[in-house]
DSSP file (Angstrom, degrees, kcal/mol; ACC not computed):
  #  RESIDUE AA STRUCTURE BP1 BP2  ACC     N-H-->O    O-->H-N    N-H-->O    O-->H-N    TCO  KAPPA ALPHA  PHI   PSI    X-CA   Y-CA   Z-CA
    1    1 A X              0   0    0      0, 0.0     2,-0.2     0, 0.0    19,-0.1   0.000 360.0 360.0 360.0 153.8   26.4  -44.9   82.8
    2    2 A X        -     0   0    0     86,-0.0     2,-0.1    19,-0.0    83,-0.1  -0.930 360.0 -89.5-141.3 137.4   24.5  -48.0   84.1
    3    3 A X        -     0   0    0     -2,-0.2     2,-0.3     1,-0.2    19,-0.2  -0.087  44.2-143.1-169.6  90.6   22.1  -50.1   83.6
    4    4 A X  B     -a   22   0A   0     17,-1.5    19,-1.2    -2,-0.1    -1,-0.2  -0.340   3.5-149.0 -74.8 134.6   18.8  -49.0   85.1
    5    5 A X    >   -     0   0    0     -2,-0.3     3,-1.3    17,-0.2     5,-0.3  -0.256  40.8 -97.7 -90.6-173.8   16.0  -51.0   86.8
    6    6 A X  T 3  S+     0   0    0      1,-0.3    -1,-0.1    17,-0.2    -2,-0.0   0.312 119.0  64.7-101.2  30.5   12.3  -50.0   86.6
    7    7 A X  T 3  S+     0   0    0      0, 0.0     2,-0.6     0, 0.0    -1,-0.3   0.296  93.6  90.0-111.5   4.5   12.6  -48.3   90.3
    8    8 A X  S <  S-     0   0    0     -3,-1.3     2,-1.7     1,-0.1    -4,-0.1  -0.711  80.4-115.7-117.9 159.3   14.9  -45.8   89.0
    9    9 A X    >   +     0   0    0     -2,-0.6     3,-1.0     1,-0.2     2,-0.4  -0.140  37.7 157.0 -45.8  41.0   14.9  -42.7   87.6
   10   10 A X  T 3>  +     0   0    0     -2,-1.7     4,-1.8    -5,-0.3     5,-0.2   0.265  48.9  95.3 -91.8  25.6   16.2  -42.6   84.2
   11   11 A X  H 3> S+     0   0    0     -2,-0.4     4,-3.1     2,-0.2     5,-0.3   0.948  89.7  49.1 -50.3 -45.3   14.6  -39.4   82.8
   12   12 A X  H <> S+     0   0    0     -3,-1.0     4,-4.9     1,-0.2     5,-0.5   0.989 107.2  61.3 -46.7 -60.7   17.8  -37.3   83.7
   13   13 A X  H  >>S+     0   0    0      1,-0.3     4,-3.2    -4,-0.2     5,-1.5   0.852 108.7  41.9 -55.8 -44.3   19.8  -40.0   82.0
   14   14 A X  H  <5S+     0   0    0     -4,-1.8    -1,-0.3     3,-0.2    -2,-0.2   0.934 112.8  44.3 -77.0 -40.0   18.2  -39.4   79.2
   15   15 A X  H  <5S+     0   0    0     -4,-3.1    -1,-0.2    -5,-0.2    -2,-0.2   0.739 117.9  42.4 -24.8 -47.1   18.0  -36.4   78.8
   16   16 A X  H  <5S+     0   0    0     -4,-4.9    -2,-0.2    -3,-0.3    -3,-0.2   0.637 129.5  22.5-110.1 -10.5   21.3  -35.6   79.7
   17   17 A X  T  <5S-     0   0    0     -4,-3.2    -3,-0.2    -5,-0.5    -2,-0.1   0.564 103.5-112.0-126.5 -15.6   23.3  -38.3   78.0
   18   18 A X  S   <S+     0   0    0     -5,-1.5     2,-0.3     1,-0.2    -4,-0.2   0.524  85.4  27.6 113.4 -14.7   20.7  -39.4   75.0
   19   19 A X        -     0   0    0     -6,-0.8     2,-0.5    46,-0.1    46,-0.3  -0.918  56.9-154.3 179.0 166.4   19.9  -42.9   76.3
   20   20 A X  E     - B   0  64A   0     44,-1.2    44,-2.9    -2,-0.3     2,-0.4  -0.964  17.6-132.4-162.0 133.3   19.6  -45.3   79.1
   21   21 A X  E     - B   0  63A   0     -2,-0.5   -17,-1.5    42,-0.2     2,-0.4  -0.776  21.1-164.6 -87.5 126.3   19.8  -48.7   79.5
   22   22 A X  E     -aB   4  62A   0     40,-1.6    40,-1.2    -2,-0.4     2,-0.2  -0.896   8.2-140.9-142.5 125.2   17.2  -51.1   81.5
   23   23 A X        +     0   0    0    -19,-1.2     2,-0.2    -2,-0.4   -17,-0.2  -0.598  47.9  65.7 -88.7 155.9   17.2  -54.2   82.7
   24   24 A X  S    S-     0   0    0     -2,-0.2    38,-0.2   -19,-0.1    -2,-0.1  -0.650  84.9 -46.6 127.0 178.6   14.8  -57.2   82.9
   25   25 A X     >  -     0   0    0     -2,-0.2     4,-0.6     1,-0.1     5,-0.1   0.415  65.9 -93.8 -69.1-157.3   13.1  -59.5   80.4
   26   26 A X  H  >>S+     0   0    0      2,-0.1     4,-2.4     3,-0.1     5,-0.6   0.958 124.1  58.9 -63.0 -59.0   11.3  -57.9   77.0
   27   27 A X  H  >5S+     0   0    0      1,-0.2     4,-0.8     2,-0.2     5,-0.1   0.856 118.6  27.2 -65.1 -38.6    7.8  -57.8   79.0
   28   28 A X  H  >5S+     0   0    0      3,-0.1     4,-1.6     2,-0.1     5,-0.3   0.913 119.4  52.5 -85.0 -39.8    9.1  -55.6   81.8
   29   29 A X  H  X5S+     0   0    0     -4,-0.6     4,-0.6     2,-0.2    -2,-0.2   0.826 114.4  46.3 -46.4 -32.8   11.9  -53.6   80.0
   30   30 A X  H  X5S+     0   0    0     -4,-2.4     4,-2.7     1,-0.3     5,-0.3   0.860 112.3  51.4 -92.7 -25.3    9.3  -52.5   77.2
   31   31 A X  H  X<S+     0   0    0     -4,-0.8     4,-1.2    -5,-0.6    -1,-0.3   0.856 113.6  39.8 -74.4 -20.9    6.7  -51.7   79.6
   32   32 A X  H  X S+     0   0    0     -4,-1.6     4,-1.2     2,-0.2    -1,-0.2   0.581 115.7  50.5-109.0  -7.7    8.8  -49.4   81.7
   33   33 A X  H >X S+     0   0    0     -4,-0.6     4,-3.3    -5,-0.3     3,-1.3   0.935 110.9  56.0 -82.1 -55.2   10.7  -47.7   78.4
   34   34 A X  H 3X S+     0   0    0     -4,-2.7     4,-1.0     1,-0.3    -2,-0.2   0.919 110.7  43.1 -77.6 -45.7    6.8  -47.3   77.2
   35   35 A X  H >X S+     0   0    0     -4,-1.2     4,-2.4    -5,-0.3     3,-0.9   0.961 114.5  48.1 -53.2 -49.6    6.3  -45.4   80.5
   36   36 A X  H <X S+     0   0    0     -3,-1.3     4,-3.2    -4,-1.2    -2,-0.3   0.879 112.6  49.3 -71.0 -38.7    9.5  -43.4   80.2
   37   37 A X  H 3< S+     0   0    0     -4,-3.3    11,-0.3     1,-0.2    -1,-0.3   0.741 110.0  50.8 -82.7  -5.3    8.7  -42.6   76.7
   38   38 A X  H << S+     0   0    0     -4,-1.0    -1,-0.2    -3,-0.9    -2,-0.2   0.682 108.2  50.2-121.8 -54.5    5.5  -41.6   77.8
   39   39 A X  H >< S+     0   0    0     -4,-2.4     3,-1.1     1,-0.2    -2,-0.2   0.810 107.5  55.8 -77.3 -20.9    6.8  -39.2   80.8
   40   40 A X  G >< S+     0   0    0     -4,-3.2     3,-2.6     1,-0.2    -1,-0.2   0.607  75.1 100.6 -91.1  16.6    9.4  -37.3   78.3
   41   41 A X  G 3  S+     0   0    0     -5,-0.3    -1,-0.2     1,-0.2    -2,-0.1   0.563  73.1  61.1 -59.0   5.4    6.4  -36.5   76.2
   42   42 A X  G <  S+     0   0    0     -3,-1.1     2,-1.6     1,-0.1    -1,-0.2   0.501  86.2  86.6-108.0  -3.6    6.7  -33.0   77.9
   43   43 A X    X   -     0   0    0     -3,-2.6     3,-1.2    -4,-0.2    -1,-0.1  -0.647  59.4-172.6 -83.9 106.3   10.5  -32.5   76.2
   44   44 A X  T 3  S+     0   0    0     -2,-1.6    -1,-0.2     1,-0.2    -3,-0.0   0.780  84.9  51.2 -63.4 -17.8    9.6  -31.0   73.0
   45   45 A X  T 3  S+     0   0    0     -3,-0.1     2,-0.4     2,-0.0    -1,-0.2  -0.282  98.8  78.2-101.3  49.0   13.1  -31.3   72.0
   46   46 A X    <   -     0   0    0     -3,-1.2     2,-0.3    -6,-0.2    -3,-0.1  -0.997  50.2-179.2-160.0 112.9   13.3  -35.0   73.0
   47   47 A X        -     0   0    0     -2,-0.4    20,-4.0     2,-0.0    21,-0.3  -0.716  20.6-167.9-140.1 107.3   11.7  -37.9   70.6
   48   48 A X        +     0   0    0     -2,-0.3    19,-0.3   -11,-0.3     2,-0.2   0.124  10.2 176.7 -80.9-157.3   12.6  -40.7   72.8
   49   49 A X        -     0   0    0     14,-0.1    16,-1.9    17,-0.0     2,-0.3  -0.760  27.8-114.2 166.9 142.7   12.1  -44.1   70.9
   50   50 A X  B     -C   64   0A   0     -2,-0.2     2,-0.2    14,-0.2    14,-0.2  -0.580  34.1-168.7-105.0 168.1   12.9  -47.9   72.4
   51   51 A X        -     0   0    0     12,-2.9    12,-0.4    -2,-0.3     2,-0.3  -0.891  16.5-139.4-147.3-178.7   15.7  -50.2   71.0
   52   52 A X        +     0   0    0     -2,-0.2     2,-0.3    10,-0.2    10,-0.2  -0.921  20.9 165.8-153.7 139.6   16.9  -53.4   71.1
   53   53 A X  B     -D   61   0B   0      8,-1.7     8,-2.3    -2,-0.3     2,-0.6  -0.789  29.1-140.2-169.8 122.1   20.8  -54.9   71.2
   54   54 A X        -     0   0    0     -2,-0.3     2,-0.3     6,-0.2     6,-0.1  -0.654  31.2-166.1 -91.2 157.4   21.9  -58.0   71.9
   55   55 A X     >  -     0   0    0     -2,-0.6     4,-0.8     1,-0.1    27,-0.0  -0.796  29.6-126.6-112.9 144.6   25.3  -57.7   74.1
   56   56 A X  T  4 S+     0   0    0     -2,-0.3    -1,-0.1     2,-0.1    26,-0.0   0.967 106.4  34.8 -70.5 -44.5   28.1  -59.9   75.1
   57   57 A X  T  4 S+     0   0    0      1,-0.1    29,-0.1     2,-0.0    28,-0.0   0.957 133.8  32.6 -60.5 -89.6   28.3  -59.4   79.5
   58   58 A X  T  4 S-     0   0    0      1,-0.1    -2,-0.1    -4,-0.0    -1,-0.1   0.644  95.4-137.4 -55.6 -26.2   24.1  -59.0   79.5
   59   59 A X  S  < S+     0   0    0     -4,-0.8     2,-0.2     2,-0.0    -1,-0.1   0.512  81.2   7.9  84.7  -0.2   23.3  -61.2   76.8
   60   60 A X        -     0   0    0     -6,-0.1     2,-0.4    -8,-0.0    -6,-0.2  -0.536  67.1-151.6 154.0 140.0   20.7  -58.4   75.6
   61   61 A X  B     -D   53   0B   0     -8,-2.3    -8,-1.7    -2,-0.2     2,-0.4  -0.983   7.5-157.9-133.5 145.4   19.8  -55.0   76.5
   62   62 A X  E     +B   22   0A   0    -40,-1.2   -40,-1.6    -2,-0.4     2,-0.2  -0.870  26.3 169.1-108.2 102.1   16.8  -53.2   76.3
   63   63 A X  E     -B   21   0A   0     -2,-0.4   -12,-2.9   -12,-0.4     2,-0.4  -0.508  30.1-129.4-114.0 175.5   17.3  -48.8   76.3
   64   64 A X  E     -BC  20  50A   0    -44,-2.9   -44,-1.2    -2,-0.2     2,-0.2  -0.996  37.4-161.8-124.2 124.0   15.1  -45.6   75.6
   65   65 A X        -     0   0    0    -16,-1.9   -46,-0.1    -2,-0.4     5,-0.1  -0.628  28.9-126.4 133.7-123.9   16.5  -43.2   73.1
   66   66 A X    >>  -     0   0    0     -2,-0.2     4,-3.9     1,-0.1     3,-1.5   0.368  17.7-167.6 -79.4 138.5   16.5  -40.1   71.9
   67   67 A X  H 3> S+     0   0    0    -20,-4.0     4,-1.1     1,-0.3    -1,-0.1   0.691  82.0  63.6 -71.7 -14.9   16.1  -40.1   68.2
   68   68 A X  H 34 S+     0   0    0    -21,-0.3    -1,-0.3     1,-0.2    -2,-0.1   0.369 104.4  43.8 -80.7  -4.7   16.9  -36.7   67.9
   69   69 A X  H <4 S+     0   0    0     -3,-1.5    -2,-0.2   -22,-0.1    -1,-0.2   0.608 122.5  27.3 -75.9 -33.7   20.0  -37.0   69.0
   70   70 A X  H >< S+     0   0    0     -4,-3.9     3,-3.2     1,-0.2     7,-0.2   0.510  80.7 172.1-108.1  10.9   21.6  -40.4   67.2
   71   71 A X  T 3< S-     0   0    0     -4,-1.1    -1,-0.2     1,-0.3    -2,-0.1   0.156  70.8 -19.0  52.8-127.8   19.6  -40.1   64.6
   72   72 A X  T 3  S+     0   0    0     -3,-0.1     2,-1.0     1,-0.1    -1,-0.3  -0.069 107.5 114.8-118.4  54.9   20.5  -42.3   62.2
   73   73 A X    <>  +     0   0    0     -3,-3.2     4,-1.0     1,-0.2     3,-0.2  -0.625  29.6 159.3 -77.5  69.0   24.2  -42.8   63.9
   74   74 A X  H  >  +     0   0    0     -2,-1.0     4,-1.1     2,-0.2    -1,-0.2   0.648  63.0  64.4 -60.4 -25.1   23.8  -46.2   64.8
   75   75 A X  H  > S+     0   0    0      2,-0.2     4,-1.9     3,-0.1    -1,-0.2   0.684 108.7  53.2 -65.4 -36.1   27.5  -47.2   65.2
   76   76 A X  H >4 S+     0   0    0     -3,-0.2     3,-1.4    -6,-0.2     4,-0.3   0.947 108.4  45.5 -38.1 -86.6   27.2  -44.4   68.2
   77   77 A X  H 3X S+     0   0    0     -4,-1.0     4,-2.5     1,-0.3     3,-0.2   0.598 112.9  48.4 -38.5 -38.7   24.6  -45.8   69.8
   78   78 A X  H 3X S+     0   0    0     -4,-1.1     4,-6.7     1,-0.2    -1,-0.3   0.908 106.6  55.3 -81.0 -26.8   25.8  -49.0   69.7
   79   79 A X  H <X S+     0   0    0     -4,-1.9     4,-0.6    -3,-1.4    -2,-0.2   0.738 113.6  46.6 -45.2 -31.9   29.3  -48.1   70.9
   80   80 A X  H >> S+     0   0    0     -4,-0.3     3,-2.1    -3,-0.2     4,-1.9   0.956 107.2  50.9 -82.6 -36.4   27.5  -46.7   73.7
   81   81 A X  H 3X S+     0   0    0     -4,-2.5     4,-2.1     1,-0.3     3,-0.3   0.968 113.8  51.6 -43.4 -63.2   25.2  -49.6   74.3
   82   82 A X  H 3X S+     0   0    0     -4,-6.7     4,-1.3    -5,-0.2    -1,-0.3   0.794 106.7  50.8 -55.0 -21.8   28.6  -51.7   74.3
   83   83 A X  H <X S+     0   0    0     -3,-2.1     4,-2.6    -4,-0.6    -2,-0.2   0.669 106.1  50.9 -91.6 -16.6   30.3  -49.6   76.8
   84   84 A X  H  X S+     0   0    0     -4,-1.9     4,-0.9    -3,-0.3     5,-0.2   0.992 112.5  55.8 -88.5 -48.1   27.4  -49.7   79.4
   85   85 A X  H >X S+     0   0    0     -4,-2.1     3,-3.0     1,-0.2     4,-0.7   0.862 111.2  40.7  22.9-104.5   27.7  -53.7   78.7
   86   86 A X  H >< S+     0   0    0     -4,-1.3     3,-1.7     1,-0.3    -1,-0.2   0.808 114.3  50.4 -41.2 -64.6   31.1  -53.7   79.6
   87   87 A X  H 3< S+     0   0    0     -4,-2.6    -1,-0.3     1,-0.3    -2,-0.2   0.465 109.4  55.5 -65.4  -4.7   30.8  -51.2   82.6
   88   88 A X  H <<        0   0    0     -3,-3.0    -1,-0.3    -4,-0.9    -2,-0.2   0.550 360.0 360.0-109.7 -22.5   28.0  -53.3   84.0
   89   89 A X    <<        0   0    0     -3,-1.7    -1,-0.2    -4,-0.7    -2,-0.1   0.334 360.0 360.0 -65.0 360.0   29.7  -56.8   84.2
């Protein structure tokens, strides 16, 4: 996975893996997750939600999602968070 900017697509990513990671500061990251969360308002099985982690490579990442998959796994999510980190450096 990688680390999406706000010209790319990352509905698929979430969708298909459960989260996607976006770069840029807070004021652009939150606005384009608030958009994304906004277009998977047509998955009914999809309740995206934004989050917040800081990282060692990026120094912080901002991603969109879904809550209905990690629930309240958070040691997933953050593994994953760390591995797109790592993969991105």
């Amino acid at each position: 996975m990688k680390i999406y900017g706000n010209r790319n697509n990352i509905y698929d990513a979430v969708v298909q893996h459960g989260v996607a990671a976006i770069e840029g500061s807070k004021t652009s990251a939150v606005e384009y997750a608030n958009r994304i969360i906004k277009c998977l308002s047509v998955y009914a099985e999809i309740a995206p939600s934004i989050g917040y982690k800081n990282v060692t490579n990026q120094g912080y990442l901002y991603y969109v999602y879904d809550t209905n998959r990690f629930g309240d796994c958070h040691t997933t999510l953050a593994t994953i968070i760390r591995k797109i980190d790592e993969r991105n450096f």
